[in-house]
BABAKOL-266731 format. One record per residue: y, z, x of N, C-alpha, C, O in turn. Coordinates in steps of 0.02 Angstrom, whole numbers, plus 32768, in hexadecimal, padded with zeros to 4 digits. Example, Ala and Ser with C-alpha at 12.3 -4.5 7.8 and 13.67 -1.06 7.14 Angstrom:
// BABAKOL-266731
7EE4818682947F1F818682677F5B818682947F5A81A782C8/7F90816282827FCB816582AC8002818A828580398192829E/
END
This chain:
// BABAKOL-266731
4FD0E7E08DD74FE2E7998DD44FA6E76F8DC14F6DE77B8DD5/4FB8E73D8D964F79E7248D6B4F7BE6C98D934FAFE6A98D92/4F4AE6B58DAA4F3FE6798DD24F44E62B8DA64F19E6218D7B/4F6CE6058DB04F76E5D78D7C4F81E57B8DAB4FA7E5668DD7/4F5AE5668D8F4F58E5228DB54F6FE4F08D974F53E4D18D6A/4FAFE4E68DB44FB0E4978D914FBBE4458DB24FDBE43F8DE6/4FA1E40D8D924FA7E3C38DAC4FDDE3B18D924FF1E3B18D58/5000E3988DDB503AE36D8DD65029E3148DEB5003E2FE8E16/504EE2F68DC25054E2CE8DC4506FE2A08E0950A6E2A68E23/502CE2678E235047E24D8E745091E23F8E8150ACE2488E4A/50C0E22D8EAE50F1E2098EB950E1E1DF8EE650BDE1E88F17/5109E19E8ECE510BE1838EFC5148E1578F155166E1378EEA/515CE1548F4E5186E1328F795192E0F58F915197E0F78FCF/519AE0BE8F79519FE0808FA951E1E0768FBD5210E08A8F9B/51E9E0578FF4521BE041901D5234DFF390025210DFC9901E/5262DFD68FD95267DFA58FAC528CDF778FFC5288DF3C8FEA/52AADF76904152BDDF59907D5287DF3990855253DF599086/5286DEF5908D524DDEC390AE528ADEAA910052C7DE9F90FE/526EDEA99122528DDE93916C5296DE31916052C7DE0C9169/5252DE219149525DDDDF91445275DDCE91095261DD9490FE/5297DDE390D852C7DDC590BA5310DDDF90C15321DE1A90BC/533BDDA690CE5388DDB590DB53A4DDCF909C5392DDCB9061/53DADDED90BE5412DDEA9080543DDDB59070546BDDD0904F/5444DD8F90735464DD40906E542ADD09904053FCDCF79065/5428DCFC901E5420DCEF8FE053F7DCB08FEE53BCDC9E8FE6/5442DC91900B540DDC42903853F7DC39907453F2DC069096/53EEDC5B907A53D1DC7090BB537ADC5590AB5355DC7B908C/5366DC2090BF530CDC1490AC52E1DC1490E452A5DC1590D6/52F1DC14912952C4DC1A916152FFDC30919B533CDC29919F/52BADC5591D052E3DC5E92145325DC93921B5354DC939243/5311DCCD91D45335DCF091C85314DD4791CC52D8DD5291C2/5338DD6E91D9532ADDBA91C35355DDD791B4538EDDC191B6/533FDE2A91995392DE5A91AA5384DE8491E35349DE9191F2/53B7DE9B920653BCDEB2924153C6DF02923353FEDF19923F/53A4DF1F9223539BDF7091F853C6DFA2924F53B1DFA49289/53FDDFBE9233540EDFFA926D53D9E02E926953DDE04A92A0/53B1E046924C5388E07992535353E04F929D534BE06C92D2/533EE01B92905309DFFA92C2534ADFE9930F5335DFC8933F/5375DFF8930F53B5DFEE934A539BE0399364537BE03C9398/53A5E063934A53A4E0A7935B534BE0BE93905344E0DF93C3/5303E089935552D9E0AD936452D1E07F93B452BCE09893E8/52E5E04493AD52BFE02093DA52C3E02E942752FEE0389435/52A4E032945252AAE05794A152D6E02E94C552D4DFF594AF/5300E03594F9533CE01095175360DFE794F75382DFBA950F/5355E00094955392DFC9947E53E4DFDC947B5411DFBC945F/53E8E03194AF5422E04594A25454E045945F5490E03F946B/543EE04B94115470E04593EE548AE00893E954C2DFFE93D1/545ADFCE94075496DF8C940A5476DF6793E15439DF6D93DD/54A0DF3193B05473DF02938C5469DED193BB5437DEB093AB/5483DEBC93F3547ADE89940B5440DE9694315414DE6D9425/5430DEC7946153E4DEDE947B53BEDEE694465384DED89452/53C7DEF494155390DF1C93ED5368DEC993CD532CDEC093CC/53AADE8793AE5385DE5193B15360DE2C93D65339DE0393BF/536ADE3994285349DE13945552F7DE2D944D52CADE11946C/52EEDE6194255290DE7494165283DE4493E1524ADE4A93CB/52A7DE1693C45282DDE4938D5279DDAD939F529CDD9293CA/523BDD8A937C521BDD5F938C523CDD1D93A5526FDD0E9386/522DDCFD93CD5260DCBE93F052A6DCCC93FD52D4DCA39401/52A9DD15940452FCDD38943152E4DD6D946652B9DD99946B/531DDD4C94915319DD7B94DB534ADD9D94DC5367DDA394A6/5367DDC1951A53B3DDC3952253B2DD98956B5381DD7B9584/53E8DD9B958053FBDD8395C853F0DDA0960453FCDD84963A/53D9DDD995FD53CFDE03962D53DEDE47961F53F5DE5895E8/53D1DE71965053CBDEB8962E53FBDEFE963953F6DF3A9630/543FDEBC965B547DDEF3965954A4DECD962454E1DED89624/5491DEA795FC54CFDE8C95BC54A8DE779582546DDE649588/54CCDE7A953F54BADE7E952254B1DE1994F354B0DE0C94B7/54AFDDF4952354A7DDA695235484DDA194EF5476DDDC94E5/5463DD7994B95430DD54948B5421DD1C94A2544BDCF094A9/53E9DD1594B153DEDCCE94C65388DCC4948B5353DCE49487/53ABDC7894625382DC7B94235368DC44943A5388DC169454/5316DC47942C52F0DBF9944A5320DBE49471534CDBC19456/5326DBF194B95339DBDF94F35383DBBA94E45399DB90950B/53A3DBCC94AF53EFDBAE94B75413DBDF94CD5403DC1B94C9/544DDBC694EB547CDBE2951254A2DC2094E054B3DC1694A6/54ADDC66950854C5DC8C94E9550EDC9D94BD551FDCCE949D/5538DC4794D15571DC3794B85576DC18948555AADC0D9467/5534DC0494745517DBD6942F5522DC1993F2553DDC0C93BC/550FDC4D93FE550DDC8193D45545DC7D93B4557ADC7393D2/5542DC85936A5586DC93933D5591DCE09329556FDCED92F8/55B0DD0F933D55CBDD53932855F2DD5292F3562BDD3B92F5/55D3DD6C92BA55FCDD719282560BDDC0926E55D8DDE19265/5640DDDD9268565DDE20923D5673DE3191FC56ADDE4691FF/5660DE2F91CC5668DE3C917C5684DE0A916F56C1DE0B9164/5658DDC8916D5666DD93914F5699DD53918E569ADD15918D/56BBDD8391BE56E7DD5391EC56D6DD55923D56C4DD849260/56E3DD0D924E56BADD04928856CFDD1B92CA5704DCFE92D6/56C0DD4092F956D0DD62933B56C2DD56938B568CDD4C93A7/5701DD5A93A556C9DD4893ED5696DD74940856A7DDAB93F1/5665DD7C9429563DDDBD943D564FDDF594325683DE06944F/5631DE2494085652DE7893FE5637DE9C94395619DED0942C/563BDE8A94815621DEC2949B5663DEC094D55685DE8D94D7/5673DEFE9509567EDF0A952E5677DEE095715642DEC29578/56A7DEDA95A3569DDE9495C55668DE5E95C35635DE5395E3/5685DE4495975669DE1E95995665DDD095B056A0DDBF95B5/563EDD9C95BF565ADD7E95E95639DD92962D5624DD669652/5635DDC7963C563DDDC296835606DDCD96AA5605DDD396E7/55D4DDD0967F5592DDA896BC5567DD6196825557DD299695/5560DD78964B555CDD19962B558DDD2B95DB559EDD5995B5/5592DCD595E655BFDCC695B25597DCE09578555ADCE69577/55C8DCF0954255A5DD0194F7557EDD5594FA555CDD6294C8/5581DD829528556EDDB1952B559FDDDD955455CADDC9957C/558CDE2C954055C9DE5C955F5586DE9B95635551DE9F9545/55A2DEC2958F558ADEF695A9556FDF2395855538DF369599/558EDF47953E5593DF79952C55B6DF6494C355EFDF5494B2/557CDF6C949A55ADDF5A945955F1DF71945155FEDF959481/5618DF6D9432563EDF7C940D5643DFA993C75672DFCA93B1/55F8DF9E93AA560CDFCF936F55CCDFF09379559ADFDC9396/55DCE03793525598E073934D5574E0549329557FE01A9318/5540E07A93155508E07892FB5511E0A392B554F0E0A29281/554FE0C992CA5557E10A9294559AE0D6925455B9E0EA9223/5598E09D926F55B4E06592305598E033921A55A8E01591E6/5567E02392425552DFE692215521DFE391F554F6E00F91F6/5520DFB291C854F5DFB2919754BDDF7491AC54C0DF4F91DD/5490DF74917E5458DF2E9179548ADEE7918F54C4DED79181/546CDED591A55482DE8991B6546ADE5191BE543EDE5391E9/5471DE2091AA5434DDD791C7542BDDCB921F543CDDEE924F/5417DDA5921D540ADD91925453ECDD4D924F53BDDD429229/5407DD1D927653EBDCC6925953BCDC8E92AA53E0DC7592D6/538BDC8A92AA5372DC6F92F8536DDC2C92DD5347DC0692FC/538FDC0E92A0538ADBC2928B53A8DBB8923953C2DBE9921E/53A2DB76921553A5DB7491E953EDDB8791BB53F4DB90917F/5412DB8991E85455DBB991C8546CDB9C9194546CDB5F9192/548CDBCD914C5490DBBC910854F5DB8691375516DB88916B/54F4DB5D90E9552FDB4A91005573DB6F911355A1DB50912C/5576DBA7910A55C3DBCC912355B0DBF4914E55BEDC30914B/558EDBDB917A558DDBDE91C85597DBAA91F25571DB7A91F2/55DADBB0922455DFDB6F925155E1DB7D929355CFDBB492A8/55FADB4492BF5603DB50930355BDDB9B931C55BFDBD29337/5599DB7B9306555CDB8F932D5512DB6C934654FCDB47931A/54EBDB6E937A54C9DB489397549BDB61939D5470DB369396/547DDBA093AA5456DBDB93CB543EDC0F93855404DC21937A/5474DC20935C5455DC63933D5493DC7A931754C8DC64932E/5498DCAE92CF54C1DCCC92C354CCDD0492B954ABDD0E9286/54F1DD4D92CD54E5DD6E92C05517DD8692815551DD949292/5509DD8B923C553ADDAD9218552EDDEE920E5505DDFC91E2/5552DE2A92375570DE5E921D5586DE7C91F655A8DE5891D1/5585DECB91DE55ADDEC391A955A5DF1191C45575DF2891E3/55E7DF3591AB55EBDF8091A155DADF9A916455DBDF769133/55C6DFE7916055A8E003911D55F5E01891155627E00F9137/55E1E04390BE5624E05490AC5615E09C90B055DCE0B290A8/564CE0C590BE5650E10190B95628E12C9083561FE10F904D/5618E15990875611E1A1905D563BE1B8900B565CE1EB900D/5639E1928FC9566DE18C8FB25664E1CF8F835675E1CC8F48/5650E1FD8F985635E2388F68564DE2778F84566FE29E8F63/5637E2848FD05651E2B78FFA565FE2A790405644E277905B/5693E2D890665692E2D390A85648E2DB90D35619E2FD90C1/564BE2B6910B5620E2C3913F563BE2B9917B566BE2939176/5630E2CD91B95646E2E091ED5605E2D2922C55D2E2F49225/560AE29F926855D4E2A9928355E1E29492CF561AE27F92D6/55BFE296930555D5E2AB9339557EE28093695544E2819355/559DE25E93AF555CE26C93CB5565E254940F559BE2359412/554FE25594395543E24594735521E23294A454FEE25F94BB/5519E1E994C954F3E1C794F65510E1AE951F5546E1C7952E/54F7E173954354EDE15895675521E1189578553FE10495A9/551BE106953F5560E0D49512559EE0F7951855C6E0E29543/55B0E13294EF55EAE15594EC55E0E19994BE55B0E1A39498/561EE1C994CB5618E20794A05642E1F49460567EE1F09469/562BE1E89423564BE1D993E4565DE21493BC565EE24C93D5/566FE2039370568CE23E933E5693E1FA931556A2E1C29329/5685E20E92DF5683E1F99286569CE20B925E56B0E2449268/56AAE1F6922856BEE22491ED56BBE1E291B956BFE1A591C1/56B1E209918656B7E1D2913856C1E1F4910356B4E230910B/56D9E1E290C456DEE21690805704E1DC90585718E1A6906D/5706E1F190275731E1D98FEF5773E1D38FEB5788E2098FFF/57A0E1B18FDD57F8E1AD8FDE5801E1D48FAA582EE1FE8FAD/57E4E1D08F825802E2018F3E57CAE2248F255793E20E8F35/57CDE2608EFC57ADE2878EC95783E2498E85576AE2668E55/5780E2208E865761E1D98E485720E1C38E6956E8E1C08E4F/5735E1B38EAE56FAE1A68EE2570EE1568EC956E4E12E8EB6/5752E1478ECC5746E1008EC55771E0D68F1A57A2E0B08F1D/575AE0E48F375770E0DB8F6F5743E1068FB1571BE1348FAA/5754E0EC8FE05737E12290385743E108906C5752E0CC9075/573DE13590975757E12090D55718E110910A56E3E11290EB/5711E105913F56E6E10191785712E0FA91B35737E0C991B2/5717E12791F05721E118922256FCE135926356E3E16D925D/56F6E117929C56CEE12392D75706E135931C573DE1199315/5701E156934D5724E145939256F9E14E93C256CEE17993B7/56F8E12F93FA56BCE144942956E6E13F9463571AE11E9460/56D3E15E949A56EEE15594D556BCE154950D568AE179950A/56C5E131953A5687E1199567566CE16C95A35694E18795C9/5646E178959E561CE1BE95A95629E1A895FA564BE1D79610/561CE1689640561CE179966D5684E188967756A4E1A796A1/5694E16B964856E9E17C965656E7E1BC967756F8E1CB96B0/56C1E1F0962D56C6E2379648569DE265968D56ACE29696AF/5672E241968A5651E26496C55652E25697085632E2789730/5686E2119722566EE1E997495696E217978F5687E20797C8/56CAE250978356DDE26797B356B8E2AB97C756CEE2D197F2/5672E2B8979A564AE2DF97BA561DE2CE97F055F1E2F29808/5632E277980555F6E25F9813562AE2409852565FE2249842/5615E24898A15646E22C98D65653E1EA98EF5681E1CC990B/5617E1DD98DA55FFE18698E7562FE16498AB5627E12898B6/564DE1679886566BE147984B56B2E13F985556D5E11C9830/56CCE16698935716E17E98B1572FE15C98EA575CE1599914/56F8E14298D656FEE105991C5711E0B699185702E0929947/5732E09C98DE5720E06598D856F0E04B989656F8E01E986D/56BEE07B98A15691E054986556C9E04598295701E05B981B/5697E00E980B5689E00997B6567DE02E97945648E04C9794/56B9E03897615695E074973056B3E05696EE56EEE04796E3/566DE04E96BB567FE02E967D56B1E067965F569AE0A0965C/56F4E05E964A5717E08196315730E06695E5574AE02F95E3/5729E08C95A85732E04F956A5734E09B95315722E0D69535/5757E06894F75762E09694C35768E08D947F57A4E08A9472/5745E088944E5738E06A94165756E07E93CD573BE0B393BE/5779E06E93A55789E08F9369578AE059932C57B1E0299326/5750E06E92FB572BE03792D25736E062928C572AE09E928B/5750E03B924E5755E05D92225765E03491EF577ADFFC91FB/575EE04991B95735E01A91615750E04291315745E07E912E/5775E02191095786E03990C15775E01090A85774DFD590B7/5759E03B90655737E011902F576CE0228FD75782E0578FC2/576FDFEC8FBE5795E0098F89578ADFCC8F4C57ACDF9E8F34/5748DFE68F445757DFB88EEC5778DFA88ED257ABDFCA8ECE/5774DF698EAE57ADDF4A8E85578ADF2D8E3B57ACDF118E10/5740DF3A8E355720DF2A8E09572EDED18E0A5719DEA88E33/575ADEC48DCC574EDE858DAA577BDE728DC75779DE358DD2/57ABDE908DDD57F3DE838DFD57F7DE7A8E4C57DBDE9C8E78/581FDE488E535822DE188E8A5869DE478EB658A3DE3B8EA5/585ADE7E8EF15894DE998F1658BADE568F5258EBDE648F75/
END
């Protein structure tokens, strides 16, 4: 075997995501995107966007069994919850029931959501009835090429996924989630729970079709 060396040419990688610029167009101050990968890394943010925002600058939460926003010291009912474009009352699990504008436990995985804004002022005009902050939401779209299948389990709940394409064109896909609350299942291994206690019991099923229409208005 005869020894032969050759130079390759560097690569290089940049990450084209800036945090401080939104996806909302008019959006000019007091804005970010709310990246699910940074939901996942951050320590006690449980998967939640609503904990995971209380680590940004001039946001708290309400305390540290709910998932409250409290933005420069306004009330956590000031907050506007928005879902793909339409406006919502709190997405989380009782909510209500230790402060207004916050709930226990989100509502949607982590294994749907996509980038999102997040607003601590300044809101563009088609945002209303808000005082405090906005959060716009938004779900990703499915897998429109191949199936995937995915599965996981915490603390939150034991989930299952799936996404793929509606047709062989890839002009269409699906996304859906179910979760079911993890102490549901365990809580009769446990004797103290048979008694009376509280046991968060809850069950989630979140799901997104996407279907191009190009130029055309469905």
């Amino acid at each position: 075997m005869n020894e032969r060396v050759s130079e390759l040419d560097e690569v290089v990688v940049r990450s084209s995501f800036r945090k401080d610029r939104p996806i909302n167009s008019m959006a000019v101050i007091s804005a970010r995107t709310f990246s699910v990968e940074e939901a996942r890394q951050y320590a006690g943010s449980m998967d939640d966007p609503g904990r995971m925002a209380g680590y940004f600058a001039g946001v708290t939460t309400a305390g540290i069994n709910v998932n409250a926003i409290v933005v420069r010291g306004n009330a956590s009912k000031g907050l506007l919850w928005r879902f793909e474009g339409v406006d919502i009352p709190v997405p989380g699990h009782f909510s209500g029931s230790n402060v207004a504008g916050g709930g226990g436990l989100t509502m949607f995985s982590s294994q749907l959501l996509a980038n999102s804004d997040f607003y601590t002022g300044g809101f563009p005009a088609e945002f209303g009835n808000a005082t405090a902050g906005v959060f716009d939401m938004r779900l990703r779209n499915g897998n429109n090429r191949k199936y995937e299948f995915a599965a996981q389990a915490g603390v939150q709940g034991i989930e299952a996924a799936a996404e793929g394409p509606l047709n062989k064109s890839g002009n269409g896909s699906f996304l859906v989630n179910y979760r079911y609350s993890t102490m549901a299942l365990v809580c009769d291994f446990f004797p103290e729970t048979r008694e009376g206690a509280e046991v968060p019991v809850y069950q989630d099923l979140s799901f997104k079709i996407n279907l191009p229409a190009g130029d055309r208005i469905l």
